[in-house]
N, C-alpha and C positions, 0 to 999 in steps of 0.2 A: 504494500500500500504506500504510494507516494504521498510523503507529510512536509514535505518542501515548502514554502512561504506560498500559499496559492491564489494572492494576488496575479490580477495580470496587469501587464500592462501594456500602452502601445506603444510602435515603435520609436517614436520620438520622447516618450517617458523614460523607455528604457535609456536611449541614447543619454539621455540629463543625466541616470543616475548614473551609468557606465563611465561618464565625461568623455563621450566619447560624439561622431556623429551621424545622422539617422542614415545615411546609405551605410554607415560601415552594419550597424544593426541588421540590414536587410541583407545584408554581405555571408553573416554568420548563417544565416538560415539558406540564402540561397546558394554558401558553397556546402551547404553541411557541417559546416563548423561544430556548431551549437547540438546538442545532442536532443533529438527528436521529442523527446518527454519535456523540454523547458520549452515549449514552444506551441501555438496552435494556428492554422490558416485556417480562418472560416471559408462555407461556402462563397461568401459576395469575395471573398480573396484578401480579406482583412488578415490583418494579423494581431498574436497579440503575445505575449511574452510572461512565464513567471518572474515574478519579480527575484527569484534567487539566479534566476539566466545571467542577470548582468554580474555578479559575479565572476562567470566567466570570460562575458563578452571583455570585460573591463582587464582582466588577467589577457587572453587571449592578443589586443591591439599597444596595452601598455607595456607590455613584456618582450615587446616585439626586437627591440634593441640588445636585449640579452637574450632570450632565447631563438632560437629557431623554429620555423612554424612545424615540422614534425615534434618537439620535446612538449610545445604549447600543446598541439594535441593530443600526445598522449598525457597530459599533465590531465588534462578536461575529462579523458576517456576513464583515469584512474580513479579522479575523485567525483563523478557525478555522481557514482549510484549511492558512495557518501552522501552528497549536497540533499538528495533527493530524502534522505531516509532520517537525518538528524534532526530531532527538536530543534525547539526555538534558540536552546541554549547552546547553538552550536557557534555562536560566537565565542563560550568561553572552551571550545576545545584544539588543539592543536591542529594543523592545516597543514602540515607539512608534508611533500610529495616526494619521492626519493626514486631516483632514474639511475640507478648503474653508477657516476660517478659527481650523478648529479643530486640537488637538494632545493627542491623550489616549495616557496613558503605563500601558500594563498591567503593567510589569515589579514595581510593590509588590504586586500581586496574587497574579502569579504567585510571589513570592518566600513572601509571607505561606502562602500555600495549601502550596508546597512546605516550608515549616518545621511546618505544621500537619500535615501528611502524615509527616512523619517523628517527630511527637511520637507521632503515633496508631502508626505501626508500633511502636515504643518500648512502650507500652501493652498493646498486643497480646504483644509478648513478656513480659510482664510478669508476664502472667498465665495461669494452667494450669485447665484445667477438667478434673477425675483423678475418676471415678467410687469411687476409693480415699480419696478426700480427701474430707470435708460429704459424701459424695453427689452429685460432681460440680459441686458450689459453687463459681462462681471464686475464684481464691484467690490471692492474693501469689505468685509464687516461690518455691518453699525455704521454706516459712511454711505454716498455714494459719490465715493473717489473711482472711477473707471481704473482696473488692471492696468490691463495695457498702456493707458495714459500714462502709469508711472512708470512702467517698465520699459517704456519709451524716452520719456525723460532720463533715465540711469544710462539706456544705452545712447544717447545723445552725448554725455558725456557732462551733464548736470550736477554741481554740484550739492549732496545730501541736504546741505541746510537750505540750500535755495527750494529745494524738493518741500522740505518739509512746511514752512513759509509756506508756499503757494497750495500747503492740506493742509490745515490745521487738525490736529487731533493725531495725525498719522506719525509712526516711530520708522525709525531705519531699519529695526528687526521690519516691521510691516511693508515697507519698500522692497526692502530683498527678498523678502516671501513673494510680492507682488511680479517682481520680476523672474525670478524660479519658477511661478507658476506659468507665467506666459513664453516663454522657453520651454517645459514642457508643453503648454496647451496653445501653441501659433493661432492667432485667429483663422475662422476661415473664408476662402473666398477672398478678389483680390481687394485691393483697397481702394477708397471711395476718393474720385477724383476732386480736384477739387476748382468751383466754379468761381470762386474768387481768389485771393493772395490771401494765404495764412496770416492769423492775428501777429503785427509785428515785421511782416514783412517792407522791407522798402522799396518805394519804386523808383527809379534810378531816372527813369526815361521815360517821357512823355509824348515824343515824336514819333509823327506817324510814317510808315516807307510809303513813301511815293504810291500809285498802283501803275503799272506799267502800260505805257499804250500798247494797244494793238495796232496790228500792221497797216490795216485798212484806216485809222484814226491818224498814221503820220503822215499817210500816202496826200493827205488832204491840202 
């Protein structure tokens, strides 16, 4: 009986918590990487990922400099039916995988992934999508500060207290959750053009080009 972490997740969740990115995730399953039990494709061709996968994935693309891709996969093949079958508390037991004259140690993996998993759950509660609130816009908590707004602002390259100023009530822990979740959760669909010049924007030039004659209009 598989008692592995049996969250799923998808493939861009996983990617956050691996720190890694979402082709390399689809890489795992489409070269076979990843061992068939951490993994499911729906019929519509979804995919979707145990949360103990990354794990691997994260061992498998970070280890890449030190190991070779055949040691990385037999490292995967020796410890999965492990990963799979350990309580919860298999954080506090020894990870270490021993290859002939080798000795690889998965337990910063597995720690890393499970600190990365608990910032995402954190994230997730963080945030409310209330069709009473934007029109179902994620939103802060208790606020309706739009996600993405601020994790737009971070990656702009916004300074925190400027950030925080312009939300009243909002903390930095709340900002980085807000942005963690929108990295895992991309909006969807493309982005909404826009009909006028953003708030802030300057206009530089005023003049209009010419419209050019036509042939018949010089001929005259």
């Amino acid at each position: 009986m598989i008692s592995m972490n049996s969250e799923m997740l998808t493939p861009t969740e996983a990617a956050v918590v691996s720190s890694i990115e979402v082709r390399d995730v689809n890489r795992v399953i489409d070269e076979s990487i990843l061992p068939k039990d951490f993994y499911r494709v729906n019929p519509d061709r979804t995919r979707r990922l145990f949360a103990d996968a990354c794990t691997f994935i994260s061992f498998y693309f970070h280890a890449a400099k030190s190991l070779t891709a055949e040691q990385r996969l037999r490292a995967i093949t020796v410890a999965s039916p492990r990963l799979r079958q350990e309580p919860t508390s298999k954080l506090e037991k020894e990870w270490t995988i021993r290859q002939e004259f080798l000795t690889i140690d998965l337990a910063p993996f597995l720690k890393s992934v499970h600190q990365k998993l608990a910032e995402l759950g954190e994230a997730r509660a963080l945030v409310v999508e209330d069709p009473e609130i934007l029109g179902g816009t994620p939103v802060i908590r208790n606020t309706r500060v739009p996600v993405y707004d601020v994790a737009a602002s971070l990656a702009a390259g916004l300074p925190m207290t400027r950030i925080l100023a312009a939300y009243p009530g909002l903390t930095a822990e709340m900002a980085n959750l807000a942005a963690f979740y929108a990295t895992a959760n991309p909006p969807r669909g493309r982005p909404r053009e826009h009909l006028s010049p953003p708030a802030g924007a300057l206009i530089v030039s005023n003049r209009r080009t010419p419209r050019r004659k036509r042939a018949h209009e010089t001929a005259r």
